[in-house]
GUROPA-95368 format. One record per atom (N, C-alpha, C): residue in three letters; x, y, z. Coordinates in Angstrom, 2 decimals. Atoms other than C-alpha are relative to their C-alpha. Layout:
BEGIN
<node res="ALA" east="X" north="Y" up="Z"/>
...
END
This chain:
BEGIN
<node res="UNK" east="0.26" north="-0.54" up="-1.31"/>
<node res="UNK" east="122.56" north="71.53" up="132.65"/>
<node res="UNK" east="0.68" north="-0.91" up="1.03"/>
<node res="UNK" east="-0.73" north="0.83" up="-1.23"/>
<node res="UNK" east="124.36" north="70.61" up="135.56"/>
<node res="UNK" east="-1.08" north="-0.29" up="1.38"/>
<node res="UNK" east="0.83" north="0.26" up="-1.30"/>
<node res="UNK" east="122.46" north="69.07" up="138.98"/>
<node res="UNK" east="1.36" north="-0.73" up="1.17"/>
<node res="UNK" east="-1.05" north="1.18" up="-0.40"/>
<node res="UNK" east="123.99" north="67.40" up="141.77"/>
<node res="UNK" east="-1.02" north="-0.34" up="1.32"/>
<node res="UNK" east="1.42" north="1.65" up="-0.45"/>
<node res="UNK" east="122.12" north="64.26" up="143.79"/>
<node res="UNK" east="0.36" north="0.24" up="1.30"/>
<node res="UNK" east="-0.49" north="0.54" up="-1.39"/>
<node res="UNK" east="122.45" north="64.40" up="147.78"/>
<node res="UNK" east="-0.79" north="-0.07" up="0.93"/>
<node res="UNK" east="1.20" north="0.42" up="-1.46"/>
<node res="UNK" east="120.70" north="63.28" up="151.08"/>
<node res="UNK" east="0.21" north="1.20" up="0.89"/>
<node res="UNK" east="0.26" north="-0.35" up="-0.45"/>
<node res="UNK" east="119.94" north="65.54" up="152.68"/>
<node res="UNK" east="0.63" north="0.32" up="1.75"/>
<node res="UNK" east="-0.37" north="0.42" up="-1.06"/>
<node res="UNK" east="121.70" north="66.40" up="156.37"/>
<node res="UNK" east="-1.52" north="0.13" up="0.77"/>
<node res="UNK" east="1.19" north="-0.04" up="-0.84"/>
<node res="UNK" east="119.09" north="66.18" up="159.51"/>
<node res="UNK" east="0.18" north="1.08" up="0.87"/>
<node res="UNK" east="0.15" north="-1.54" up="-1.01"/>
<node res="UNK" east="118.10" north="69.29" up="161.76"/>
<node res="UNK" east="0.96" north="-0.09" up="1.07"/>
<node res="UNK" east="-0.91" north="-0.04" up="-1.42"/>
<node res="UNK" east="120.52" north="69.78" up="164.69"/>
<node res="UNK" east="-0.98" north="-0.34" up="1.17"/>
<node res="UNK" east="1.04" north="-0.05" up="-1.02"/>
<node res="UNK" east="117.20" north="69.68" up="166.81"/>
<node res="UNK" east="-0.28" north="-1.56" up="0.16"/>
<node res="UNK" east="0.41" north="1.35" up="0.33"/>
<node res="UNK" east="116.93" north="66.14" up="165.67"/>
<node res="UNK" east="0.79" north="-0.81" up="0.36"/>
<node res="UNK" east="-1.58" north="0.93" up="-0.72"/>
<node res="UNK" east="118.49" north="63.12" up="167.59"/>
<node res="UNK" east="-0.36" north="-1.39" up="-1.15"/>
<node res="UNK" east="0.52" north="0.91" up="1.03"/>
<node res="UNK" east="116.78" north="60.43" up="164.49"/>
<node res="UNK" east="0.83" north="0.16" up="-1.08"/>
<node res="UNK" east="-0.38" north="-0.02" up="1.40"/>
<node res="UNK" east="117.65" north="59.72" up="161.13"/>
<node res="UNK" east="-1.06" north="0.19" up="-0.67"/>
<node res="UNK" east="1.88" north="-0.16" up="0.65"/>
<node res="UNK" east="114.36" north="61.14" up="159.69"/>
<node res="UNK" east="0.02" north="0.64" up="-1.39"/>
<node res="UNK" east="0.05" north="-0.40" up="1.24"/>
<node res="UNK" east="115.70" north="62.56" up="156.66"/>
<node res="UNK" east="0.39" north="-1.47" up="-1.03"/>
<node res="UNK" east="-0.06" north="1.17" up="1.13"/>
<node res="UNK" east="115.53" north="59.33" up="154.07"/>
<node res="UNK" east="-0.08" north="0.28" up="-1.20"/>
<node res="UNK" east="0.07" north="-0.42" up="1.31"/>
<node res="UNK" east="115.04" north="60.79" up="150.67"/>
<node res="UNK" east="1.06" north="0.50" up="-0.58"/>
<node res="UNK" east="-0.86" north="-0.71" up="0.57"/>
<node res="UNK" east="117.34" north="62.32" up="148.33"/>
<node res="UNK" east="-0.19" north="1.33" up="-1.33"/>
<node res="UNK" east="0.62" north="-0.95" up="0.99"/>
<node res="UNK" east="117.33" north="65.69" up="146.11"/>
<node res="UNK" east="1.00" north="0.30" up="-0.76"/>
<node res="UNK" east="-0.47" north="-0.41" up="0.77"/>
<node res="UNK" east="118.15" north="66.77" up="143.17"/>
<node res="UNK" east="-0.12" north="1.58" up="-0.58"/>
<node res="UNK" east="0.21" north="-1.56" up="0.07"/>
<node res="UNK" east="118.99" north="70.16" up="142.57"/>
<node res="UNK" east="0.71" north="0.74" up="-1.20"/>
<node res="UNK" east="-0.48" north="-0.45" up="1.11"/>
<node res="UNK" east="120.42" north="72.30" up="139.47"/>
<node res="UNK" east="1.45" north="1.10" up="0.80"/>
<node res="UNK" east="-1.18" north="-1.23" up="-0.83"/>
<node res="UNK" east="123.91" north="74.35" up="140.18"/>
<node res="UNK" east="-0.35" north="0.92" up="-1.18"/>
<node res="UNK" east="0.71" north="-1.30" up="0.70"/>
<node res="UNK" east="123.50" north="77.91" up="139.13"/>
<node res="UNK" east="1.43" north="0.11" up="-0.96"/>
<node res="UNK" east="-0.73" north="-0.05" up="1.19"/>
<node res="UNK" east="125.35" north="78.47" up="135.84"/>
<node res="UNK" east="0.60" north="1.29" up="-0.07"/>
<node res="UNK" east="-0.28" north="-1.46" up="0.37"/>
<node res="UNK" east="124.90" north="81.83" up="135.09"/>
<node res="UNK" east="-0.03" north="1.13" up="1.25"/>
<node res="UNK" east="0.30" north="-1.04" up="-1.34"/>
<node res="UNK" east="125.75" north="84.38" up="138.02"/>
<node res="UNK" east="-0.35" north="1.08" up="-0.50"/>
<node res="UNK" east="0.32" north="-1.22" up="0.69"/>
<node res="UNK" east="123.39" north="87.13" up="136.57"/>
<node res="UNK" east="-0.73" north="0.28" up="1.50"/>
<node res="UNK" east="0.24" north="-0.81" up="-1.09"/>
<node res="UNK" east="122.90" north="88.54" up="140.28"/>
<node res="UNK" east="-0.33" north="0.96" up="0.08"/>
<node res="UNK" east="0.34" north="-1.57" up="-0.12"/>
<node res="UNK" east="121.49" north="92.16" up="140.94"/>
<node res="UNK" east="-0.91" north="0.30" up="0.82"/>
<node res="UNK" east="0.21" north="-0.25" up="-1.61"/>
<node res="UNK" east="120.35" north="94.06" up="143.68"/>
<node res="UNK" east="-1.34" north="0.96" up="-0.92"/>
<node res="UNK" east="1.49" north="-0.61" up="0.07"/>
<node res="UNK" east="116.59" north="95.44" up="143.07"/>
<node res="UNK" east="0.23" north="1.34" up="0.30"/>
<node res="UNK" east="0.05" north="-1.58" up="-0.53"/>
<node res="UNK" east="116.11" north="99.28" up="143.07"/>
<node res="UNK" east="-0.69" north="0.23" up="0.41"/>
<node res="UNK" east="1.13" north="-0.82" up="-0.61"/>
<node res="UNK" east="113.60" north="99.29" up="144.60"/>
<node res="UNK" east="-0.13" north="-0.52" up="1.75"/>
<node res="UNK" east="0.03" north="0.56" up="-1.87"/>
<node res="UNK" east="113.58" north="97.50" up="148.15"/>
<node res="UNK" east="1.52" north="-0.25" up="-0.01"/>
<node res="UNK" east="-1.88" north="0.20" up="-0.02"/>
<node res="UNK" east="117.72" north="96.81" up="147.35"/>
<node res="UNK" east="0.16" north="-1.37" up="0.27"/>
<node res="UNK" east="-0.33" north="1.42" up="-0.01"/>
<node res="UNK" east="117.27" north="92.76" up="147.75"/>
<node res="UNK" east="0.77" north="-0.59" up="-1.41"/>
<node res="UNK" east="-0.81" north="0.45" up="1.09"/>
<node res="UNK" east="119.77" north="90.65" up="145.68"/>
<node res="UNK" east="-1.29" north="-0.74" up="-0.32"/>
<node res="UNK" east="0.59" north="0.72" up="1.08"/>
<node res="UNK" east="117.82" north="88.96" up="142.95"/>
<node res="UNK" east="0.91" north="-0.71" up="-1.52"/>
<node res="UNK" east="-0.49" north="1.11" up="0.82"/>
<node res="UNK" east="118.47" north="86.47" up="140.00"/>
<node res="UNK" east="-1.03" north="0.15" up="-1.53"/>
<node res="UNK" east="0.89" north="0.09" up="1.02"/>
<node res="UNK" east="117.09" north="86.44" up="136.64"/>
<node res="UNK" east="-0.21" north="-1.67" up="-0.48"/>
<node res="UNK" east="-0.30" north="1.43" up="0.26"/>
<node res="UNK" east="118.15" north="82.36" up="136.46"/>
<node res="UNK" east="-1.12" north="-0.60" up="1.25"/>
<node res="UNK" east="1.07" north="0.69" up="-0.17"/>
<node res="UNK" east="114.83" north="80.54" up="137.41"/>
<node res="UNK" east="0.29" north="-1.64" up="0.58"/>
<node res="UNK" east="-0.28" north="1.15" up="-0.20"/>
<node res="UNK" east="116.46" north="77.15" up="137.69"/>
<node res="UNK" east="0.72" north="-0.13" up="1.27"/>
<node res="UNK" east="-0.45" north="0.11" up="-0.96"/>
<node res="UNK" east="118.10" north="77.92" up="140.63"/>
<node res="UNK" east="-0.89" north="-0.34" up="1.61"/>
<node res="UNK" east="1.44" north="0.49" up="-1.35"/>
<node res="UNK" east="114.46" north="77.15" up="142.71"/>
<node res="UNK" east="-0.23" north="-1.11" up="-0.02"/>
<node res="UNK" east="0.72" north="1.33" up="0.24"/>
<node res="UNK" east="114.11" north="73.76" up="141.25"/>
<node res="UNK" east="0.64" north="-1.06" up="0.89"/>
<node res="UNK" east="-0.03" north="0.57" up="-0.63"/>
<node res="UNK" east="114.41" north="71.04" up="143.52"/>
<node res="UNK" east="-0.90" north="-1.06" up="0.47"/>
<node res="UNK" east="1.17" north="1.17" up="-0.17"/>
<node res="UNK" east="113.07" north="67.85" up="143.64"/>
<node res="UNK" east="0.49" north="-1.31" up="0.46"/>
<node res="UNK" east="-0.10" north="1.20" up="-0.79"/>
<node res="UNK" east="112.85" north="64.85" up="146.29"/>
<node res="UNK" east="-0.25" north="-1.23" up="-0.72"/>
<node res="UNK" east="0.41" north="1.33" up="0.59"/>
<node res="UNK" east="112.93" north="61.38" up="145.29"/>
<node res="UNK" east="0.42" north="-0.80" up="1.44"/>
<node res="UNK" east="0.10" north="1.19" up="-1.51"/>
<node res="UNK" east="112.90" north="57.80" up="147.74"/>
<node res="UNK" east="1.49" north="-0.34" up="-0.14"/>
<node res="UNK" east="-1.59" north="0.98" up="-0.03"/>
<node res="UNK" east="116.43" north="56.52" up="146.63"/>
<node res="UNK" east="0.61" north="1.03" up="-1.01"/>
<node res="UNK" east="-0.78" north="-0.58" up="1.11"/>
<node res="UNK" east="119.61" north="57.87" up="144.56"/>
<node res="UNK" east="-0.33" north="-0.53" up="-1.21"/>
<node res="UNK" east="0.40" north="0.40" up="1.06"/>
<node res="UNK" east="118.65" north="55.20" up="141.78"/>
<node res="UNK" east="-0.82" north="0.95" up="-0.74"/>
<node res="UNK" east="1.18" north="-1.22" up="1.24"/>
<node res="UNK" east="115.60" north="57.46" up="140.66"/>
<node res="UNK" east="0.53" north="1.28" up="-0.23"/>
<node res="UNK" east="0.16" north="-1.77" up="-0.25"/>
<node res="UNK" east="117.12" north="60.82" up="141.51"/>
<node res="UNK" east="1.34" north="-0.73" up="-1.87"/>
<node res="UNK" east="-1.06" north="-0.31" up="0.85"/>
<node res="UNK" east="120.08" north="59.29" up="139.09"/>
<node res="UNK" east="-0.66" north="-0.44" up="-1.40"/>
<node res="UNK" east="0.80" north="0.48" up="1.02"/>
<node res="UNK" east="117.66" north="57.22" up="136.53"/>
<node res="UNK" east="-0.59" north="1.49" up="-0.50"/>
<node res="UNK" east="1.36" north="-1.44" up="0.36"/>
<node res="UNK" east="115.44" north="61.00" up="136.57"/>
<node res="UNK" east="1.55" north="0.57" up="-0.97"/>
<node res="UNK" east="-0.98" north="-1.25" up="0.96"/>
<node res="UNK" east="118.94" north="63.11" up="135.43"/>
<node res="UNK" east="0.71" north="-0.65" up="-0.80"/>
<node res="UNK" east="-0.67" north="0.38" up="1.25"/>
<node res="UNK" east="120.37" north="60.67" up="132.84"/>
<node res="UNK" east="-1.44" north="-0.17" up="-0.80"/>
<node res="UNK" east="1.69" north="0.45" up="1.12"/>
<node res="UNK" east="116.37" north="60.18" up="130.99"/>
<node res="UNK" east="0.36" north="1.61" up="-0.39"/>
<node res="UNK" east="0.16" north="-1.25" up="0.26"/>
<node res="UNK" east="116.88" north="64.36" up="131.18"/>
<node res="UNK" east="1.22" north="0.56" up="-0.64"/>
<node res="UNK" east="-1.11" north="-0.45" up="0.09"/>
<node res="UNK" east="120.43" north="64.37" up="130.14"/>
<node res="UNK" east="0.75" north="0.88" up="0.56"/>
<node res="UNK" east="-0.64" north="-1.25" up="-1.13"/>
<node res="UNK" east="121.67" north="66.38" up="132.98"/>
<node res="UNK" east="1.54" north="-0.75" up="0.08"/>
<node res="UNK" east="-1.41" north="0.21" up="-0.70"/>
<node res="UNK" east="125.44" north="66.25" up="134.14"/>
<node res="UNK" east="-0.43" north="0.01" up="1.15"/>
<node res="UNK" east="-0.02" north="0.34" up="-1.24"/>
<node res="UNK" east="125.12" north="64.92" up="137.50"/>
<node res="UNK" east="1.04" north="-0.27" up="0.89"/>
<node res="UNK" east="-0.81" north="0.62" up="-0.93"/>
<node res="UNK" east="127.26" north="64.90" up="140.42"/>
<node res="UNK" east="-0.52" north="-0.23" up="1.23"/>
<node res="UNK" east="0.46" north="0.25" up="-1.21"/>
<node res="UNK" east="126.78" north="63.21" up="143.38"/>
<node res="UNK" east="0.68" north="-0.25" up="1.34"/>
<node res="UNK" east="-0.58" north="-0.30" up="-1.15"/>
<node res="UNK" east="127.45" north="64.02" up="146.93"/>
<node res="UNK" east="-0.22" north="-1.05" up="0.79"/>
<node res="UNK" east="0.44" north="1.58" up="-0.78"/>
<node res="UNK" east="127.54" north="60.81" up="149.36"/>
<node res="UNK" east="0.35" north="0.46" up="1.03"/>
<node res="UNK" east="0.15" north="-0.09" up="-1.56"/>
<node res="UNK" east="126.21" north="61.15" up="152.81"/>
<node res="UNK" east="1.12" north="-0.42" up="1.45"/>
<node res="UNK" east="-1.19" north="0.20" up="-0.53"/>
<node res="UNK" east="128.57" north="61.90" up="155.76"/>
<node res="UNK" east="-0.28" north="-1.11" up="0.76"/>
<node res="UNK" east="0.36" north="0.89" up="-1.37"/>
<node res="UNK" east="128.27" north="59.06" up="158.45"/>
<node res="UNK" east="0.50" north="0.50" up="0.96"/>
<node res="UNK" east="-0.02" north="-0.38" up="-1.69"/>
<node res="UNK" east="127.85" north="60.34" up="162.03"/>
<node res="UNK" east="0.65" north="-1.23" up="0.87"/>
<node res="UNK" east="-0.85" north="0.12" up="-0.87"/>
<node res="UNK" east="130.56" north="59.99" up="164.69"/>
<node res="UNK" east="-1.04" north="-0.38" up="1.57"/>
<node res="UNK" east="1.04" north="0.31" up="-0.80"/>
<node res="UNK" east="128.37" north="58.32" up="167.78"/>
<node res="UNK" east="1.06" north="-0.07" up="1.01"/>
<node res="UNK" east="-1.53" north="0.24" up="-1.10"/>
<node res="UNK" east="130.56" north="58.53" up="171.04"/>
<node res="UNK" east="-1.07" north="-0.52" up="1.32"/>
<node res="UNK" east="0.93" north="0.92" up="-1.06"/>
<node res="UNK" east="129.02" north="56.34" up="173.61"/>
<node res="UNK" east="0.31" north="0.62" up="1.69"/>
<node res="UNK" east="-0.83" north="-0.12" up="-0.60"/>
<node res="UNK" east="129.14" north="57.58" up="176.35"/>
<node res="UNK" east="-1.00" north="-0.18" up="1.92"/>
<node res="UNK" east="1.10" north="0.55" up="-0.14"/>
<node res="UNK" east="127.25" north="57.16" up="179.88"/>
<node res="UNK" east="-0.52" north="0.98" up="1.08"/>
<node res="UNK" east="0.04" north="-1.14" up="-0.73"/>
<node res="UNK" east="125.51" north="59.61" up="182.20"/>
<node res="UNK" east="0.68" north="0.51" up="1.27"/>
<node res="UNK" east="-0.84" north="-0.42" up="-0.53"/>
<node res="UNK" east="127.50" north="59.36" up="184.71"/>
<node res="UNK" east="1.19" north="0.96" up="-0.22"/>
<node res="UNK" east="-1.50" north="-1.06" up="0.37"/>
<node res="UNK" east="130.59" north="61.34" up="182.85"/>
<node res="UNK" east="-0.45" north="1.00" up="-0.32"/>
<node res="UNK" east="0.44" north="-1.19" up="0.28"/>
<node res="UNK" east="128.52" north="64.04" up="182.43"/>
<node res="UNK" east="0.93" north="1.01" up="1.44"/>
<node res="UNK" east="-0.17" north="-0.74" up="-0.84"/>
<node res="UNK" east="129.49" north="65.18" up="186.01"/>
<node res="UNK" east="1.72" north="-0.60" up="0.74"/>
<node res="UNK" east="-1.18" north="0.34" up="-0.14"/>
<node res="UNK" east="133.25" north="63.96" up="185.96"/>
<node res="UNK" east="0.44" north="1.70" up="-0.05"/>
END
């Protein structure tokens, strides 16, 4: 099974760094997709595609998917562009 490890970005609403954890999530393998006859929503018969689970650091998320033998890849967090700038140039 494949997963892949990443932090999480933070809400646009959010001026903090409040997301600290990291998740591990499964990529979907099998695209067995199909549209319900009865209300017409796409649906999935692949179950693993809900699983998702937080840990405190990458160490555990990566210690958790080599104990499980997962193929893991991992995505490394973008670092934010901070432009200083001061209220005055608002009204330049």
């Amino acid at each position: 099974m494949q997963v892949r490890i990443y932090k999480p970005t933070k809400n646009t609403m959010q001026s903090g760094d409040a997301k600290d954890f990291w998740v591990l999530e499964t990529i979907p393998q099998n695209e067995q997709i199909f549209i319900e006859e009865l209300m017409g929503r796409t649906s999935s018969m692949d179950m693993m595609r809900e699983v998702s689970i937080k840990f405190n650091n990458q160490e555990e998320a990566i210690n958790f998917a080599e104990m499980k033998g997962y193929e893991y890849e991992i995505i490394a967090p973008k670092k934010r562009k901070l432009i200083k700038k001061t209220y005055a140039s608002n009204f330049k």
